[in-house]
C-alpha positions as CSV (number, residue, x, y, z in Angstrom):
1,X,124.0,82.6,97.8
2,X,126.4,85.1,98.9
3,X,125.9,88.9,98.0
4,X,128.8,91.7,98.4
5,X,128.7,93.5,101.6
6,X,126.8,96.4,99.8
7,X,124.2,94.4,97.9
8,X,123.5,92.1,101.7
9,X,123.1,95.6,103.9
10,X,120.6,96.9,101.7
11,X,118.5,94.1,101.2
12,X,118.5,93.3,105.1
13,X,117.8,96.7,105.7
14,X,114.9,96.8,103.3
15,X,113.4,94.1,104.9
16,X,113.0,95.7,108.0
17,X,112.3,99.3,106.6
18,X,110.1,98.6,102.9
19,X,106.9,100.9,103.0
20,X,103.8,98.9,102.3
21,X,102.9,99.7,99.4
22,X,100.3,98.4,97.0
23,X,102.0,97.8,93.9
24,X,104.8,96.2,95.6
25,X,102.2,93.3,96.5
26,X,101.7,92.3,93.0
27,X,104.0,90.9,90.0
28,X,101.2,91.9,87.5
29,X,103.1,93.9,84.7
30,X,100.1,96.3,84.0
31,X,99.7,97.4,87.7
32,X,103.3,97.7,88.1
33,X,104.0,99.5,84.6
34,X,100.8,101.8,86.3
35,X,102.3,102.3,89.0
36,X,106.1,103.9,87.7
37,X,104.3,106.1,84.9
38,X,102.1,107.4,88.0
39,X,105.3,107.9,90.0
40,X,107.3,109.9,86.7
41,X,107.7,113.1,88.4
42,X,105.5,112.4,91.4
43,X,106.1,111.4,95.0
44,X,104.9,108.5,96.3
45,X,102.3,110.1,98.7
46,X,100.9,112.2,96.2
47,X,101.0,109.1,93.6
48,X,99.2,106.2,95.6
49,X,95.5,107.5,95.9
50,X,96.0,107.5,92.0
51,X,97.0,104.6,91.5
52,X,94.3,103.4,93.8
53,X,91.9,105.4,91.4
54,X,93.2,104.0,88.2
55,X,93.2,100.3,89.2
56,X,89.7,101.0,90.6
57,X,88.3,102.2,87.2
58,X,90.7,100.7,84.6
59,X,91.6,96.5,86.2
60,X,93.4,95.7,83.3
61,X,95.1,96.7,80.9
62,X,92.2,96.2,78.5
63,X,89.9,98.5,80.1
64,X,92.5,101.1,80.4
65,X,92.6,101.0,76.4
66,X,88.7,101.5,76.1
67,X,88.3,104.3,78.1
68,X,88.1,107.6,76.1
69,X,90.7,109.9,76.5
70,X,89.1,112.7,78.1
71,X,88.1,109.9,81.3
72,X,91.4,109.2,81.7
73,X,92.9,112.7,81.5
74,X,89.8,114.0,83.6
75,X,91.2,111.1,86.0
76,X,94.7,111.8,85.9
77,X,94.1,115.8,86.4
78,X,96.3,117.5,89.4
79,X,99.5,115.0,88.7
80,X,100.7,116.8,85.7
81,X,103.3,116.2,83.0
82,X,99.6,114.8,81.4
83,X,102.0,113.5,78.3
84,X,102.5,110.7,80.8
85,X,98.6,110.2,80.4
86,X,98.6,110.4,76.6
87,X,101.4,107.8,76.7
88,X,99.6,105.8,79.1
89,X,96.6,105.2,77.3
90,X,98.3,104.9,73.8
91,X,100.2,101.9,75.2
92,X,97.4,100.4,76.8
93,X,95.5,100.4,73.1
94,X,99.1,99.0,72.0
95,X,99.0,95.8,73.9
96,X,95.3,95.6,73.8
97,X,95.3,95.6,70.3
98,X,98.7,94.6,68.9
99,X,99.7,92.8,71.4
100,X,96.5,90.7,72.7
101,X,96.6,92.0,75.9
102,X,100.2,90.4,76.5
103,X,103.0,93.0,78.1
104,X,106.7,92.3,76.4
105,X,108.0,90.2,79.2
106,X,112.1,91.8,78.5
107,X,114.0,94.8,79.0
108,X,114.5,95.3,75.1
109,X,111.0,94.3,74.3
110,X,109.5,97.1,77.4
111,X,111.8,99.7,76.2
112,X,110.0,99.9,72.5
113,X,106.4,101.2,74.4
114,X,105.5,104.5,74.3
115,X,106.4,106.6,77.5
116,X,108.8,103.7,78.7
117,X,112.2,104.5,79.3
118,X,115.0,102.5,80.5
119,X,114.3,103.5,84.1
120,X,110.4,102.1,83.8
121,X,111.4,99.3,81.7
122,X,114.4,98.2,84.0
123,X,111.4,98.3,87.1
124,X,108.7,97.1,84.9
125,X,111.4,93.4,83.5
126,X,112.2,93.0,87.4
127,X,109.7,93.6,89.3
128,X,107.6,91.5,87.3
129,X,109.7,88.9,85.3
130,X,113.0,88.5,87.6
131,X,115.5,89.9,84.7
132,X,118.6,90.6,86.0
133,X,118.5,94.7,85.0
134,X,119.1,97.5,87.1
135,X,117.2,100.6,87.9
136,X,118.9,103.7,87.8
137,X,117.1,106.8,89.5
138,X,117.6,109.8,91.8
139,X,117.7,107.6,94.8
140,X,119.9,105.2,93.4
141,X,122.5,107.9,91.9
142,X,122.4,109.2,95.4
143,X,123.2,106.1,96.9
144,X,126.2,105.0,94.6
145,X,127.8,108.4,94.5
146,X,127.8,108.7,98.0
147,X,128.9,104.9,99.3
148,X,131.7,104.7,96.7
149,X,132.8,108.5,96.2
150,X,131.9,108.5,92.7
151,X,131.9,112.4,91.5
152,X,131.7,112.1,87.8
153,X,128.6,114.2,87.2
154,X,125.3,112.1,86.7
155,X,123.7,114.5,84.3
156,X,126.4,113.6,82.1
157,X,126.9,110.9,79.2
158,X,130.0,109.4,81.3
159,X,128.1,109.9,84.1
160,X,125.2,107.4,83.1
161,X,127.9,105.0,82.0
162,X,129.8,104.6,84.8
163,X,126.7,104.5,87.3
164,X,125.3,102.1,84.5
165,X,127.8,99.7,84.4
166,X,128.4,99.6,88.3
167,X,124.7,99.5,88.8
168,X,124.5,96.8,86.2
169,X,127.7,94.6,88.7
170,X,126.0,95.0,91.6
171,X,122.5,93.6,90.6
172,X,122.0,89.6,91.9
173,X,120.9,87.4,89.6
174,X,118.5,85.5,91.7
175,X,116.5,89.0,93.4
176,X,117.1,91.7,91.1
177,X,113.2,92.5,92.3
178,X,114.3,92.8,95.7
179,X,117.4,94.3,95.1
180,X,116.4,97.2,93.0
181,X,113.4,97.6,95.1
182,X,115.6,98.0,98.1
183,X,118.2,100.0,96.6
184,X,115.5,102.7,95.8
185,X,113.6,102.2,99.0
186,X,117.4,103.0,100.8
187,X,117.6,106.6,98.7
188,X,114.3,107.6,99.7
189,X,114.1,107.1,103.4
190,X,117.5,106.7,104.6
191,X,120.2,108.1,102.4
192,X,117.9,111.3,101.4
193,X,119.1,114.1,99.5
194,X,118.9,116.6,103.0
195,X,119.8,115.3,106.2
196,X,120.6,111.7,105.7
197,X,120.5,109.7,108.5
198,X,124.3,108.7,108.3
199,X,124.4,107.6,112.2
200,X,122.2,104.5,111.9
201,X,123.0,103.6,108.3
202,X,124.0,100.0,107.9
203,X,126.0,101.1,104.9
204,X,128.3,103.8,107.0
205,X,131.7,101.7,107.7
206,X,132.1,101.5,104.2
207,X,130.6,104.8,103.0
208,X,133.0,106.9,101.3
209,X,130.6,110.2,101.7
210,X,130.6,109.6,105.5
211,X,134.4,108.6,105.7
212,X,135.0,111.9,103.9
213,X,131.8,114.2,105.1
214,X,131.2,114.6,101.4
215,X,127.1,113.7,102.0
216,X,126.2,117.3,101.0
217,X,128.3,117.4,98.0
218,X,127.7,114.0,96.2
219,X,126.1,113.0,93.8
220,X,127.4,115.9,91.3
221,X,124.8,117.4,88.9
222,X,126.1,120.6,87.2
223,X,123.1,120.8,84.9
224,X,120.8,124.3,85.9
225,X,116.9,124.0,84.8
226,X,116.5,127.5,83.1
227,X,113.0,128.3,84.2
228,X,110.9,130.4,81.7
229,X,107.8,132.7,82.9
230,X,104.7,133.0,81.4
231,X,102.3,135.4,82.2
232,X,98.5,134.7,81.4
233,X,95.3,136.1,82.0
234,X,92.3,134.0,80.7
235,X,88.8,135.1,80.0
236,X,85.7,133.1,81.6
237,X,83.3,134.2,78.9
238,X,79.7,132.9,80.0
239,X,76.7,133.4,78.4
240,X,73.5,132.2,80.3
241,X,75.7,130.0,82.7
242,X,77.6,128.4,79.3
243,X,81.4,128.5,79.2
244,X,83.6,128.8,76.7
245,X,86.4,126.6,76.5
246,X,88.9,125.2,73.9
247,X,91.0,121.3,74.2
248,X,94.9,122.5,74.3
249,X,97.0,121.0,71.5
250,X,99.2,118.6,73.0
251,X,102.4,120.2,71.5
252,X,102.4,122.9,75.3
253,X,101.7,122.3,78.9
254,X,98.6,120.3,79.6
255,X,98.2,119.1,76.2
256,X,95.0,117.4,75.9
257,X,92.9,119.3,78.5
258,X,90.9,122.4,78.6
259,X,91.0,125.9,79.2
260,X,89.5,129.1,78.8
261,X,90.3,131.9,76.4
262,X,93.8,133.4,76.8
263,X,96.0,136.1,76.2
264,X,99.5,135.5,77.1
265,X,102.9,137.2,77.2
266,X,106.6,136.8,78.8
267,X,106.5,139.6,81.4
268,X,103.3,141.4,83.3
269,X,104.3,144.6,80.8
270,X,103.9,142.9,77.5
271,X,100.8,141.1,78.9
272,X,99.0,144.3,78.9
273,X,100.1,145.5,75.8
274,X,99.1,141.9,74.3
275,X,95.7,142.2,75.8
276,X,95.4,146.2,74.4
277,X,96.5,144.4,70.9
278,X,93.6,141.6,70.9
279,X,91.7,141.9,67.5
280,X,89.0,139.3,69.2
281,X,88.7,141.7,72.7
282,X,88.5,144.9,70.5
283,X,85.8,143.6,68.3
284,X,83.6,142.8,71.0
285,X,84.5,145.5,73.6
286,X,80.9,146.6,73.4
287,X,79.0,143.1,73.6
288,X,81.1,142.2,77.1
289,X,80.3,142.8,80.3
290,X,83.7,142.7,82.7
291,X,82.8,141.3,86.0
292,X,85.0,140.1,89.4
293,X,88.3,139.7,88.3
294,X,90.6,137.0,90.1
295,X,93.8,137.6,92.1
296,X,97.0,136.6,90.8
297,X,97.9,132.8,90.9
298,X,101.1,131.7,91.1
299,X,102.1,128.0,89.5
300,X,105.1,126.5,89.3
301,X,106.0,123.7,86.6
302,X,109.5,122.0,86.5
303,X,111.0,124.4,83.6
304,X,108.2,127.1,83.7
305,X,106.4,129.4,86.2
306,X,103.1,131.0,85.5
307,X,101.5,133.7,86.8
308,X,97.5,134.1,86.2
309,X,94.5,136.1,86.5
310,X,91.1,135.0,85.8
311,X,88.6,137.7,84.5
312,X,85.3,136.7,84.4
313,X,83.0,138.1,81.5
314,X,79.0,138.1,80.8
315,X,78.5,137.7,77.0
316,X,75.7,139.7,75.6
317,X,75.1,138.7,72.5
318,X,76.2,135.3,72.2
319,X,75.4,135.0,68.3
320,X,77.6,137.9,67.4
321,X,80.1,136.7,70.0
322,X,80.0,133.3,68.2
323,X,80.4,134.9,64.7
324,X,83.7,135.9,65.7
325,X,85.4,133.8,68.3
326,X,88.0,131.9,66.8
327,X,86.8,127.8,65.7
328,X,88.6,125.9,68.1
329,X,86.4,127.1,71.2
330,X,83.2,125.8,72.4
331,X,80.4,127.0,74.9
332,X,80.1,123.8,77.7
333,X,77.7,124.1,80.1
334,X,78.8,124.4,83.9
335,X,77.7,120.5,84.5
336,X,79.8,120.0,81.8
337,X,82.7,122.1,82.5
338,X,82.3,120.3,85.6
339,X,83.2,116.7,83.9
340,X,85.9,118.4,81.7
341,X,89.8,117.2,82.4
342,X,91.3,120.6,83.1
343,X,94.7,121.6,84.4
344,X,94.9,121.6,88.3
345,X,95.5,125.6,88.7
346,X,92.0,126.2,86.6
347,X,90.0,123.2,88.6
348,X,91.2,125.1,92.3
349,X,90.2,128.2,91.0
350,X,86.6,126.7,89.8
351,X,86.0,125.3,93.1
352,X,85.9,128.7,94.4
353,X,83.6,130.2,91.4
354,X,80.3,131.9,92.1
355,X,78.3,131.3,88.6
């Protein structure tokens, strides 16, 4: 069959170029539905070894959904955006259970999962069933903007309906896998957001960023990410080498894993006025012992940065101490702590913790 110019240079060039890697080995719809939630928000060199991990302990689909939740949190821990994990298991349990183990095998059916957009569910309906659907991500915006001069802004509602219908024209009907494989392949290694490498580009006779040295300016995203701050300082109460900790409600950052005891405010001023206002800390200023306190970590999210201090404190009495501490916390032992799915921030600073 005979492809447009376009649709023939990238496909050539990504059989010469493709990274091997493992989930491009495979039309199995779980492992490749694994594989884009892992990659959500994640690079592919951070992403592989867990993918690696989670094919290791999880083969199908099925033992994905009878894992508990803390496992597969606990397992997930240092990838963040852990709603992706949530979503994860809850759809493994959905095609488990409601489904007999069978994945949707179309874009409309994909697209009704939990944690499945039309991104995931375009990869998931070509990689592994061969429907005709395009993908539409950074790399591919990139791509299309530049070789065609397109500056309608891809944050925007026309935006994803021009670079969807064009998208949607290009795609051949016989390799949409390889096709939207290769298109994405193209974005991330030779047409890359800094520095693409424009002087051996198979696409650059017909590129209209090159023609018109626009490859800084294309594509167009006016959208800012406002970036909120939180400042937190969290208490390691321990009594006899026990740890109190609490599971975070999954409606805030890491939702689903644990922390310690926090007080926490929107500037370093207000956190110590916060802390000077803590009923809890007040009322049992005389049974705690204040010990090494942390330096400040800085951690930044996509829309939020945090800055934290860890204090470590010796509990003296823990039955008053337990008479007062609000329900939702419980004392884990350090083993336990240990086996706990936490956010990556507390987990690095536990690695360094003298009990």
């Amino acid at each position: 069959m005979a492809y447009p110019i376009f649709v023939e240079a990238i496909v050539g060039w990504y059989q010469l170029h493709k990274r091997d890697l493992p989930w491009r080995n495979t039309n199995d719809p779980y492992q490749i539905w694994l594989s884009e939630i892992i990659l959500q928000q994640t690079r592919v060199i951070q992403g592989k070894p867990y993918y690696e991990k989670f094919v290791s302990a999880y083969p199908t689909v099925k033992d994905l959904a009878q894992a508990p939740e803390d496992e597969v949190l606990r397992l997930w821990q240092g990838l963040g955006y852990y709603s992706r994990a949530r979503n994860l298991h809850a759809t493994a349990k959905y095609i488990t259970y409601e489904c007999n183990e069978q994945f949707p095998t179309t874009y409309e059916a994909l697209l009704k999962l939990k944690g499945v957009g039309k991104y995931t569910a375009a990869a998931i309906a070509s990689f592994a069933f061969k429907e005709p659907v395009a993908v539409l991500d950074g790399n591919v915006f990139r791509v299309l903007a530049r070789y065609f001069g397109i500056e309608t802004d891809i944050s925007s509602p026309k935006g994803s309906k021009v670079f969807g219908e064009l998208s949607q024209s290009l795609i051949p009907q016989d390799i949409p896998d390889s096709y939207n494989q290769a298109i994405m392949e193209f974005g991330a290694l030779q047409c890359t957001p800094q520095k693409p490498n424009c002087m051996y580009c198979p696409l650059a006779e017909g590129c209209e960023a090159f023609r018109t040295g626009r490859q800084a300016v294309l594509p167009v995203k006016q959208k800012k990410i406002k970036v909120k701050k939180r400042y937190i300082r969290y208490y390691l109460f321990n009594h006899k080498e026990n740890f109190l900790l609490k599971k975070r409600s999954k409606d805030d950052i890491w939702g689903g894993l644990y922390d310690f005891y926090a007080v926490e405010a929107t500037s370093a001023e207000n956190l110590q006025k916060a802390i000077a206002q803590e009923d809890f800390l007040q009322q049992q200023k005389n049974n705690l012992l204040f010990r090494k306190e942390s330096k400040q970590y800085t951690h930044i999210l996509t829309h939020q940065k945090l800055y934290v201090v860890f204090q470590a404190v010796e509990v003296v009495d823990r039955e008053y101490f337990e008479q007062e501490v609000p329900s939702q916390y419980t004392f884990f032992s350090w083993t336990a702590v240990s086996d706990l799915p936490k956010p990556i921030l507390i987990a690095k600073y536990l690695n360094n913790y003298q009990l």
